[in-house]
N, C-alpha and C positions, 0 to 999 in steps of 0.2 A: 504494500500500500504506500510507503515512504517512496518508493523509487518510481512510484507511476504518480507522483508531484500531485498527492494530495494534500489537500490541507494551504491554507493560506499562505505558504513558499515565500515569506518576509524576507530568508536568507538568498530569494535566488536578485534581491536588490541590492545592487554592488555597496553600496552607504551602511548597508546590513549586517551584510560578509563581512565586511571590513572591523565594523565594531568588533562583531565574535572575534576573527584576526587575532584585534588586539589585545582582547579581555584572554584570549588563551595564550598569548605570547610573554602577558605582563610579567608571570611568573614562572618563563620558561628560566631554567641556569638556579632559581632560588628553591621553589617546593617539589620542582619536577624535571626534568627535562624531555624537551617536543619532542618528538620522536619523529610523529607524520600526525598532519591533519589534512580532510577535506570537509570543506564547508560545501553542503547540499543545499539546496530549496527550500526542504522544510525540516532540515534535521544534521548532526552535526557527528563526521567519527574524529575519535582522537585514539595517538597512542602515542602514550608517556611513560615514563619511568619514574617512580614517584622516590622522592629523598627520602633516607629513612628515617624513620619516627612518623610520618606522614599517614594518613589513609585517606583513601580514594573521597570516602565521604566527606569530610573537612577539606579538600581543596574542591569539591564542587561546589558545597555549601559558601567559602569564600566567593 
């Protein structure tokens, strides 16, 4: 259903993308490091390496 671009696709607006971008880059090198992302339409994958002491829940929550 994500990949046949349902759902209101606010990401597929370059001004959109761009925020996630930067709101996932903020703490790339301090709580995590990027790994890969691709911003979608209406939905977002990431893959990181999380520092340790860290869980996945508390950097998405931030």
């Amino acid at each position: 259903m994500l990949d046949a671009g349902l759902g209101a696709c606010w990401l597929g607006r370059s001004e959109m993308a761009a925020l996630v971008e930067a709101a996932l880059l903020h703490f790339d090198g301090g709580r995590y490091c990027m790994l890969a992302w691709c911003i979608m339409p209406n939905h977002v994958h990431v893959v990181a390496e999380l520092r340790q002491g860290l869980s996945l829940g508390a950097i998405v929550r931030s």
